[in-house]
C-alpha positions in Angstrom: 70.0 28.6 135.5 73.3 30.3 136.1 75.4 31.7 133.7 78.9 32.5 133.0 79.7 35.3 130.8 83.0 35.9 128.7 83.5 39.4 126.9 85.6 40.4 124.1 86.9 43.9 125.6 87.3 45.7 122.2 85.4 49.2 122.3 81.8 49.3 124.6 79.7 47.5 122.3 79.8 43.9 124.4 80.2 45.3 127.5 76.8 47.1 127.1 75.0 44.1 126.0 76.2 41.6 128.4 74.8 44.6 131.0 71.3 43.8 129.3 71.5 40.4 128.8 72.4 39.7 132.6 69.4 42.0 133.8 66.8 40.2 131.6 68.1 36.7 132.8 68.0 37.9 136.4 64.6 39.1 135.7 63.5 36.2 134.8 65.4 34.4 138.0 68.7 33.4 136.9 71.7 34.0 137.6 75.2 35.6 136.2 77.8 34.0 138.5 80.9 35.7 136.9 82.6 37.7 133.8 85.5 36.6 131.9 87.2 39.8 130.1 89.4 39.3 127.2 91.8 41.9 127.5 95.3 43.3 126.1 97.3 46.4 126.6 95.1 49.1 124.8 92.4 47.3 126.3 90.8 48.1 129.2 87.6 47.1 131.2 84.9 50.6 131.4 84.2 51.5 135.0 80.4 51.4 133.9 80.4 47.9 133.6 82.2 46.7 136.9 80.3 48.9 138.9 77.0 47.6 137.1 77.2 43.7 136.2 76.9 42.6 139.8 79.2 39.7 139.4 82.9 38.9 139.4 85.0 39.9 136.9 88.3 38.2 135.9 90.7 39.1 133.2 92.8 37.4 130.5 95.2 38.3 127.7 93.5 37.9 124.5 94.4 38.8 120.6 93.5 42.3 119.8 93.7 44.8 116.6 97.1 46.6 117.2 96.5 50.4 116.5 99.2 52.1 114.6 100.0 56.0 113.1 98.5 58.0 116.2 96.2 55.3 117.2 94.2 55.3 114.3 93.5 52.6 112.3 94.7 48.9 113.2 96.8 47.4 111.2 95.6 43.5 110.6 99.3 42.3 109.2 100.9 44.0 112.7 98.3 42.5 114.8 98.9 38.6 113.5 102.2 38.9 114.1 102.3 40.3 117.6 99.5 37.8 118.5 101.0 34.8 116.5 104.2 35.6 118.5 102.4 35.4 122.2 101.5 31.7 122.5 102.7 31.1 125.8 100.1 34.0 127.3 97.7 32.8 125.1 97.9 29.2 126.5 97.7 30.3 129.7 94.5 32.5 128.7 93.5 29.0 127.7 94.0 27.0 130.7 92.4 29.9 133.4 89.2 30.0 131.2 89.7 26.5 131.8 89.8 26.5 135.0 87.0 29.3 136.0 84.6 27.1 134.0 85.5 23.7 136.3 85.4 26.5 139.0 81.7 28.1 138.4 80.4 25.1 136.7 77.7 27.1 135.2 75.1 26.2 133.1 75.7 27.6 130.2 78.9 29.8 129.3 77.6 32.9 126.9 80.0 34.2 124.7 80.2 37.7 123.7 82.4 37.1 120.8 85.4 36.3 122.8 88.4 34.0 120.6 89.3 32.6 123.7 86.8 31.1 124.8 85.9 29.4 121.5 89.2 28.1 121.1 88.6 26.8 124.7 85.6 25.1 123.9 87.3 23.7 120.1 90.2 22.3 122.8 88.7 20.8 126.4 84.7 20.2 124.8 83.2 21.6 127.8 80.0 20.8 126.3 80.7 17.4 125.7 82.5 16.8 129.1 80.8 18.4 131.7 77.5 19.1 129.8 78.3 23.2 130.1 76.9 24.3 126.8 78.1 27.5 124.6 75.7 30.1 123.4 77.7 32.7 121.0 76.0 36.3 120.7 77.2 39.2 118.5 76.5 41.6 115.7 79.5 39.7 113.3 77.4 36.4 113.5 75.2 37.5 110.6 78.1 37.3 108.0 78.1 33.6 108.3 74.1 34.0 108.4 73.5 31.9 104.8 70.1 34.5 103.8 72.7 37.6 105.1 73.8 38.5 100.9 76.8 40.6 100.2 78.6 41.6 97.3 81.3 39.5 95.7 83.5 42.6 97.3 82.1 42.5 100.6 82.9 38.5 100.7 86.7 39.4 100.0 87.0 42.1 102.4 84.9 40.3 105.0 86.7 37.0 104.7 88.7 37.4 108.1 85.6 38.6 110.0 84.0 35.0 109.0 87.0 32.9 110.0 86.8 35.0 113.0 83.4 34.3 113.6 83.4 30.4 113.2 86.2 30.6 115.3 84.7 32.5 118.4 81.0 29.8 117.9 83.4 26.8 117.6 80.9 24.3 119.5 78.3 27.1 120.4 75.0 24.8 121.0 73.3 28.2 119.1 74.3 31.2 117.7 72.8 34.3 118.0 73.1 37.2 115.6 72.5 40.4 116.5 70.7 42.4 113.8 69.5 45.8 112.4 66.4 44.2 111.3 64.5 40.7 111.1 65.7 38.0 108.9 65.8 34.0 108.6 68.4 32.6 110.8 69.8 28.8 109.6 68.6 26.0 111.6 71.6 23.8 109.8 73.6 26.4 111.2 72.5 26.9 114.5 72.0 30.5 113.7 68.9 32.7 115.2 68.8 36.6 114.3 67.9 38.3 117.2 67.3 42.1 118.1 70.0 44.4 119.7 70.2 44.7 122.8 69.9 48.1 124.8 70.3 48.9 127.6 67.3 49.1 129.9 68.0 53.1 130.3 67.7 54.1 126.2 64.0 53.4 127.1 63.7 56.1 129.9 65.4 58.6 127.8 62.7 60.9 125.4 64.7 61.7 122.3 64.9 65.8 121.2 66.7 67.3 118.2 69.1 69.6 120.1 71.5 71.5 117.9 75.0 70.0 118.8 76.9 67.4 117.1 77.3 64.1 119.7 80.5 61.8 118.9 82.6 58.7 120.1 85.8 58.8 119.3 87.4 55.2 120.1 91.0 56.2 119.4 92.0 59.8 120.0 94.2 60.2 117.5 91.0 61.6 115.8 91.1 64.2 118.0 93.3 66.0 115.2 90.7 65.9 113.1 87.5 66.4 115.0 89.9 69.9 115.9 91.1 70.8 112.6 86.8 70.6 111.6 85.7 72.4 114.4 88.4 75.4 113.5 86.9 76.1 110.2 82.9 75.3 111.9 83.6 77.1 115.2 80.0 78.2 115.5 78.2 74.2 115.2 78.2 72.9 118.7 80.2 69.6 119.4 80.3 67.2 122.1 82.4 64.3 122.1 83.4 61.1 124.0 86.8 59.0 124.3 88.6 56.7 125.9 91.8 58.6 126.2 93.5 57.1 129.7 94.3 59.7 132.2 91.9 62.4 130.5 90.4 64.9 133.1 86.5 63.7 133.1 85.4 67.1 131.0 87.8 68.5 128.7 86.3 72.2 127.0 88.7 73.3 124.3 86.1 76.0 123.9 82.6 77.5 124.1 81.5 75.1 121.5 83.8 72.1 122.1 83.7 69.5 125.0 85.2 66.3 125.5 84.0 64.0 128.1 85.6 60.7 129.4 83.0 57.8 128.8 80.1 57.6 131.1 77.1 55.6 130.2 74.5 58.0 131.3 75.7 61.6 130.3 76.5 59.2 126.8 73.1 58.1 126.1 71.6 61.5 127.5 74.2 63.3 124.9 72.9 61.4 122.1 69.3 61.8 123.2 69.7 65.3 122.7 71.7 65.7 119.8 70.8 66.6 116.2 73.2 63.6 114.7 75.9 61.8 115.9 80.0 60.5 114.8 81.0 57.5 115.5 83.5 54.9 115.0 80.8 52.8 114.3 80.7 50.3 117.0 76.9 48.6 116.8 75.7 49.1 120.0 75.7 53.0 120.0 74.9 52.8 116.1 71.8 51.3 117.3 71.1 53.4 120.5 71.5 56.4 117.8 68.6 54.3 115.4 66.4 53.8 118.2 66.9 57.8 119.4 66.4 58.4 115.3 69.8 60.2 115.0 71.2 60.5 111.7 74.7 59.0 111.8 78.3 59.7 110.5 80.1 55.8 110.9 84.0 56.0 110.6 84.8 52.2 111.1 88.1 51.8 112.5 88.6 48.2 112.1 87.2 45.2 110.0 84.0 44.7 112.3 83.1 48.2 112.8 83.4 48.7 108.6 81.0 45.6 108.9 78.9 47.6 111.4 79.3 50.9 109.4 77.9 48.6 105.6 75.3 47.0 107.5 73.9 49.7 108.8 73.9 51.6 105.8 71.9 48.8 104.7 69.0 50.4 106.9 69.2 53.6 106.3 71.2 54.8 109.4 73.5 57.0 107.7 76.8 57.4 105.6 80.3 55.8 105.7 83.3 58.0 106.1 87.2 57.4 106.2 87.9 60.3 107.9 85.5 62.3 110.6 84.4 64.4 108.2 81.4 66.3 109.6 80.6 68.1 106.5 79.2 64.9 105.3 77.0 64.2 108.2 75.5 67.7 108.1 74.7 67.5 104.3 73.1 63.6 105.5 70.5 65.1 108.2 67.8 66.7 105.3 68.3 63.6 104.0 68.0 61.4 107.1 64.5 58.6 106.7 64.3 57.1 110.3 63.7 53.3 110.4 60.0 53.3 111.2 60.0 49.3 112.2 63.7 49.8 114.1 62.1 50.3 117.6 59.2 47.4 117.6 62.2 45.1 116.6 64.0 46.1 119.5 61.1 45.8 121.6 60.9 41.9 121.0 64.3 41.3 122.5 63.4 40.4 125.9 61.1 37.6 124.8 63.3 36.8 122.2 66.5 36.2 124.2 64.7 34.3 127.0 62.8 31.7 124.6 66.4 31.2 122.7 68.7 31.2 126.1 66.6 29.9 128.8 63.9 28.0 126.6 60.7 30.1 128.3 
């Protein structure tokens, strides 16, 4: 079969697993004939993943969460109105996914929670007129999972997260959820839960406890506070990650404090090595840090990663933050009870994701 991936470009998280997906489907001998990126200005597509998906990759303007107050947290009423007010490149975004799906004429398009592309597919009914089906993967899919229960608090906050959701699968043939752990999926639904997906290199990495703090930083303006910890902790090693554009590929601030530019090996070899780990709480390195039994520190900085951050509290991973407070990850690690059945979940993915995709 051949396959045409689209990618939300929020963060690493979909980048990573369209990585694995594509290696398992070319394992099994099919083929990825392109990427579609969904990108914006704050956006932009990881060097890891171009020089690793073995495809083309195209780019489009897509919504995004704008950042505000030192690129922080996004504010949600900001980012509908800057998006709401961009229809003209959004139309456009419409018309070339469009056009590279009458171009490619794959298979089946997979869709990495990309808007996009589902309001494509809700527009020209690719599926319906040239038989090019949709299959719609990601972590958010459990929300709208009917045996997924959350609190009558949880439904308010995560209300946008499930319009989001329907909106992304709009015509998806099946939608798979990503998950911490096992659960009933909804055949009425088209839903299947499904095992993360890591990256074929987690598994050649042994896990020790080191005695640094690892970190991800997705915005740097939590540089400021990572910094004004490590002042009053100057003796607990840290080394973080970020995204910062133009950084110098290893920044030391000290002895005890280093800052790299993201890079998927040193990342995963960082974390494989650390004694716990700070995140922003994306779910693919929340998981990576599960599988490597890393107690965790999740400071969600938008809607899905505070949905990323709950559910994996849910499991046991760690604790919530609004701030990267790393007092509160160090009093977590005595208390840290690794997910015993985490890995052999994992482990099923493979078969999983080439009985639901490819029907083997």
């Amino acid at each position: 079969m051949r396959f045409l991936f689209t990618v939300q470009g929020e963060g690493r998280g979909h980048f990573t697993q369209a990585l694995s997906l594509a290696a398992i489907l070319r394992k099994h001998g099919h083929e990825v004939v392109a990427v579609l990126v969904g990108t914006s200005d704050s956006r932009q597509i990881p060097p890891f993943f171009i020089n690793k998906i073995e495809a083309p990759v195209a780019e489009f303007d897509s919504p995004n969460f704008t950042s505000f107050y030192k690129q922080k947290r996004p504010n949600i009423l900001i980012s509908v109105a800057k998006n709401i007010s961009r229809p003209f490149i959004f139309r456009k975004s419409l018309l070339f996914v469009k056009q590279q799906i009458e171009k490619y004429r794959p298979d089946k398009v997979i869709n990495f929670y990309e808007m996009i592309t589902g309001m494509a597919y809700g527009i020209y009914q690719f599926d319906k007129k040239m038989g090019v089906e949709m299959i719609a993967l990601a972590h958010q899919y459990v929300l709208i999972n009917p045996n997924y229960r959350t609190s009558a608090d949880q439904d308010v906050k995560f209300y946008l997260l499930r319009m989001l959701s329907r909106i992304t699968s709009t015509r998806a043939s099946k939608i798979l959820a990503l998950s911490f752990r096992d659960m009933p999926g909804s055949e009425e639904r088209r839903i299947v839960t499904v095992p993360p997906l890591l990256r074929p290199e987690v598994f050649g990495i042994e896990s020790v406890k080191g005695d640094y703090i690892h970190g991800y930083m997705l915005n740097t303006g939590y540089f400021e506070e990572v910094s004004a910890w490590h002042e009053r902790n100057p003796d607990i090693p840290l080394r973080f990650f970020w995204d910062k554009k133009n950084a110098e590929e290893i920044t030391r601030v000290d002895d005890h404090f280093t800052l790299y530019t993201l890079n998927d090996e040193r990342f995963l070899k960082s974390m494989a090595g650390c004694k716990a780990y700070a995140t922003t709480s994306g779910f693919e390195s929340v998981c990576e840090a599960l599988y490597f039994r890393k107690p965790i520190l999740m400071v969600p900085v938008h809607i899905e990663q505070e949905f990323n951050a709950y559910d994996a509290g849910l499991s046991g991973a760690g604790v919530m933050s609004k701030k990267f407070n790393l007092d509160k990850l160090i009093e977590f690690i005595p208390e840290y009870k690794p997910d015993g059945q985490f890995r052999e979940w994992v482990e099923q993915a493979e078969d999983r994701f080439v009985k639901e995709i490819c029907g083997e």
